[in-house]
C-alpha positions in Angstrom: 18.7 -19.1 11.8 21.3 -16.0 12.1 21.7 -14.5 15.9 20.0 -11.3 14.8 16.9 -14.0 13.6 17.3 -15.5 17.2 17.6 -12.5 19.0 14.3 -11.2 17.0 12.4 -14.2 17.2 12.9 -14.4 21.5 12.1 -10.6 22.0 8.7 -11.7 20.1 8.3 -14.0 22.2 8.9 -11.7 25.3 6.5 -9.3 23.9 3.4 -11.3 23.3 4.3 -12.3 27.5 4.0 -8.5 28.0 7.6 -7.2 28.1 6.8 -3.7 26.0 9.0 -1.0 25.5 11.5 -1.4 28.9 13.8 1.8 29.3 16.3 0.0 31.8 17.7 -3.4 32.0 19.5 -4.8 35.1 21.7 -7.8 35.9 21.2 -8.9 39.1 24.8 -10.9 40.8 25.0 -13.4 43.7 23.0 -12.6 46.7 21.6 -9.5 45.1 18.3 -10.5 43.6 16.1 -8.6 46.5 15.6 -5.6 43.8 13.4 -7.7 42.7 10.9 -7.7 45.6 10.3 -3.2 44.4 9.1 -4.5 40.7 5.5 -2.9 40.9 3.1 -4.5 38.0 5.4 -7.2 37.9 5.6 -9.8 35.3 8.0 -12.9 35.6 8.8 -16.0 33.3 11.6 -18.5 34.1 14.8 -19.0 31.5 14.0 -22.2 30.8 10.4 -21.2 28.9 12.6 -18.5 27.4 13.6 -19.4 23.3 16.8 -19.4 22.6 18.2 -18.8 26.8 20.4 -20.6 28.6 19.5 -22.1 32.3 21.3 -20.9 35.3 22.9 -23.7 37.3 24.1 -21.4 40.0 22.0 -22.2 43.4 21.8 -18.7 44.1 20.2 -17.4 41.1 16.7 -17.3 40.5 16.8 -17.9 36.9 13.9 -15.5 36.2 13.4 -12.7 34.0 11.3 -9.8 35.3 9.3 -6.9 33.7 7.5 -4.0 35.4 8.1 -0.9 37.3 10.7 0.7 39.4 12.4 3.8 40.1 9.4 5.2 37.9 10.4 3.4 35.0 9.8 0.2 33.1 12.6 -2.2 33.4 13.4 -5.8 32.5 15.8 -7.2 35.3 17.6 -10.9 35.1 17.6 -12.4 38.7 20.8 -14.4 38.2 22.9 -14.5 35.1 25.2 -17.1 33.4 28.7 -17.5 33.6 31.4 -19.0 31.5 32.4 -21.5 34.4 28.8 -23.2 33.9 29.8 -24.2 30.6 28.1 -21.8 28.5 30.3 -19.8 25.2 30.1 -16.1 25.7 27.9 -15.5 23.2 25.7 -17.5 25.1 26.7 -15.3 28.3 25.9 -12.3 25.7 22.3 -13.4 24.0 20.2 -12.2 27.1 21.9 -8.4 26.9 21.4 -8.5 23.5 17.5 -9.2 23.6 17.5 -6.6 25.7 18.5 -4.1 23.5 16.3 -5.1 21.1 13.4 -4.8 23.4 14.3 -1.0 23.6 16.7 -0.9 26.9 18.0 2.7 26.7 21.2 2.2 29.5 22.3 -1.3 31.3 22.7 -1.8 34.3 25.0 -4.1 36.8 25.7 -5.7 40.0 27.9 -8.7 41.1 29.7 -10.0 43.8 33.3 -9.5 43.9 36.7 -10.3 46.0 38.3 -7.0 46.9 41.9 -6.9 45.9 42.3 -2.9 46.8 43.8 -2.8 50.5 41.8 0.3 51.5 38.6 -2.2 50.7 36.2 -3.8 53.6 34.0 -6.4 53.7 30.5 -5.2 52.8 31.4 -2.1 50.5 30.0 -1.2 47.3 32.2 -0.3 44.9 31.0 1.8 42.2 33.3 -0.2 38.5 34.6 2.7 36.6 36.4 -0.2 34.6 37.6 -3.0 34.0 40.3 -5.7 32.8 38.4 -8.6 30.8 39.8 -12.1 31.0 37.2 -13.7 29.9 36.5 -14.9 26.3 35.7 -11.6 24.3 31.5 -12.3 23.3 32.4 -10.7 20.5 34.8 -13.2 18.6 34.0 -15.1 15.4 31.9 -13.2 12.4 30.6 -10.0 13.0 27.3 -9.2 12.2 27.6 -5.9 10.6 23.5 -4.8 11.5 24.6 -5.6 15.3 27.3 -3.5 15.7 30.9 -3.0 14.1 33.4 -5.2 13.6 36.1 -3.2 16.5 33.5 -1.4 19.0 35.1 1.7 20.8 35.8 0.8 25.0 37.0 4.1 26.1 34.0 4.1 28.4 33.0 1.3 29.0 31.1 2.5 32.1 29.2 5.8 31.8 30.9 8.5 33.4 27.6 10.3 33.3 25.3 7.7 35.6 28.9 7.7 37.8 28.3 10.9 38.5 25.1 10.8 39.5 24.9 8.1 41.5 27.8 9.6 43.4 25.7 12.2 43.7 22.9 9.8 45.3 24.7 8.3 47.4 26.0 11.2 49.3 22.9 12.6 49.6 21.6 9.4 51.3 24.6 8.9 53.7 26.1 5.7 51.9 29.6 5.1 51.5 30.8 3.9 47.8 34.3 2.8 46.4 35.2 3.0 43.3 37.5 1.0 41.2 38.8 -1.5 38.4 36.7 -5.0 37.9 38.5 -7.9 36.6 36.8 -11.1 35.6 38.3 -14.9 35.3 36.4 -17.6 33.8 36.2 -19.1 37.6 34.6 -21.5 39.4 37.5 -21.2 42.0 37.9 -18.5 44.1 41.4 -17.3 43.7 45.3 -18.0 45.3 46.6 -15.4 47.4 49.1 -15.3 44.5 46.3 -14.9 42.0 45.0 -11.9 44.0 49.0 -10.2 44.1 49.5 -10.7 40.4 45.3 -9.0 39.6 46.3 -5.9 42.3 49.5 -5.8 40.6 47.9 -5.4 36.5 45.3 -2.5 37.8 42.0 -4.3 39.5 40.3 -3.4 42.5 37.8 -6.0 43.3 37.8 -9.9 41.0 35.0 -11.8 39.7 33.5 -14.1 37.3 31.0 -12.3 35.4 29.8 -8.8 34.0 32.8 -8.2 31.5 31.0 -9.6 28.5 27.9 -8.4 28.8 29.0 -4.5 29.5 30.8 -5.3 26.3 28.0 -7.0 24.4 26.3 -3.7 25.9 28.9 -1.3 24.0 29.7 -3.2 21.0 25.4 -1.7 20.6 26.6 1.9 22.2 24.2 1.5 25.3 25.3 3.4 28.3 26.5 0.9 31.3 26.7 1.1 35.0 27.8 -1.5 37.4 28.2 -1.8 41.6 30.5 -4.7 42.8 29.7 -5.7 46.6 32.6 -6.9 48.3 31.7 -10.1 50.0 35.8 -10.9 50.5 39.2 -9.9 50.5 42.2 -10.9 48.4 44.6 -8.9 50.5 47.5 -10.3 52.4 46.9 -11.0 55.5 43.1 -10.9 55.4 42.7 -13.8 52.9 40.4 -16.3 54.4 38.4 -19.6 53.5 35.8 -18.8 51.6 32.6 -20.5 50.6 29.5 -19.4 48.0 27.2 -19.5 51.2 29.5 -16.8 52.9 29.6 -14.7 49.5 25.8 -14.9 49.3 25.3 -13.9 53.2 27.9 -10.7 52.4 26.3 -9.6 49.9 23.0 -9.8 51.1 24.3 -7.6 53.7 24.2 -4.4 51.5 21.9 -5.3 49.1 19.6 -2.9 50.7 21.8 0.1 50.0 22.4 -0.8 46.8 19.2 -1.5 45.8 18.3 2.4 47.0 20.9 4.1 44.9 20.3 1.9 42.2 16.6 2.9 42.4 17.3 6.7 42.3 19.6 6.2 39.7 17.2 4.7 37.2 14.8 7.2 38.3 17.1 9.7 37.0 19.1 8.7 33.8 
């Protein structure tokens, strides 16, 4: 069976469950998977019972995929993702965003929890990605599938200036403060060396992760509009380095979920 068979065959499957026609699709990071609790008509079925998905191994993700209402739209929403550190290739990382599409997702969009690198950063901000640095495996290596999308896709824009815009616009109107910046991801599962976070400030990025890169580009190599918050739950600056642990990523983040969750609402509302 070819990956377009696969990706066919599971959105089949995710219809006859009820997942008809979504306009949105979201990606939900570490410590971030409250949106969820908004999903009005909700229906939910775990990865595992899901053909041809991988199974999250990451204690804070739900490993749940979710279809129903919000922001006045119908929306499919993964509560925890999967990440190249967990042993999975990315086209493995990719399949999910690629059922998606074929389901009928008209824009993507993002969140994850990142280490800020920008010294103007604090603890707790959300910071808008108007791009980023990808060194993770590229998703899109080996054959190409010609009736998926072409052989070189065009990252200009990789995040939609359009949906930038406008949730600027939302967010000033509803009093919260947004960054904006550069996301870089590494294959992880450490968190990085004060050295690691010089040399990442150094080539361009704002805020590091481990996860988001390949699926924006799964996302574009298929021309679907992307948009992606990064909540900084640390700091790779010097002199503000500290320990760090999942549990205290998780608890950051959780912090301004809340606001997030509000623009992100709007914004779907609107695109």
């Amino acid at each position: 069976m070819d990956t377009l068979e696969k990706i066919k065959r599971t959105a089949d499957f995710l219809r006859s469950h009820g997942f008809v026609a979504p306009e949105a699709g979201i990606v939900l990071g570490t410590g971030l998977g409250g949106l969820t609790t908004e999903i009005e008509n909700e229906i939910e079925i775990d990865y595992a019972k899901i053909p041809g998905f991988p199974v999250s191994t990451v204690r804070s993700h739900a490993g749940k995929l979710f279809y129903g209402d919000f922001g006045g739209r119908k929306i499919v929403a993964m509560s925890g993702r999967f990440h190249y550190y967990e042993g999975y290739g990315s086209d493995q990382i990719a399949f999910p965003i690629r059922v998606m599409i074929e389901l009928g997702i008209k824009a993507l969009f993002l969140s994850n929890a990142s280490g800020g690198t920008n010294p103007s950063f604090s603890i707790g901000d959300i910071m808008i990605v108007t791009d980023h640095i990808n060194l993770l495996p590229n998703p899109l290596i080996g054959p190409n599938d010609d009736r998926i999308g072409p052989r070189f896709p065009d990252m200009s824009e990789p995040y939609d200036k359009k949906l930038i815009a406008k949730a600027d616009e939302i967010a000033a109107r509803l009093g919260i403060k947004v960054q904006h910046g550069t996301y870089l991801s590494t294959t992880g599962p450490t968190f990085e060396t004060p050295a690691e976070y010089r040399h990442f400030r150094i080539i361009g990025a704002d805020a590091v992760g481990m996860s988001t890169t390949p699926e924006v580009i799964i996302a574009r190599h298929r021309h679907i509009p992307c948009f992606a918050f990064s909540i900084i739950t640390d700091l790779g600056v010097d002199g503000k380095i500290e320990y760090i642990t999942e549990e205290f990523v998780q608890q950051a983040a959780a912090k301004s979920e809340v606001q997030m969750r509000k623009i992100m609402k709007e914004l779907i509302a609107s695109f």
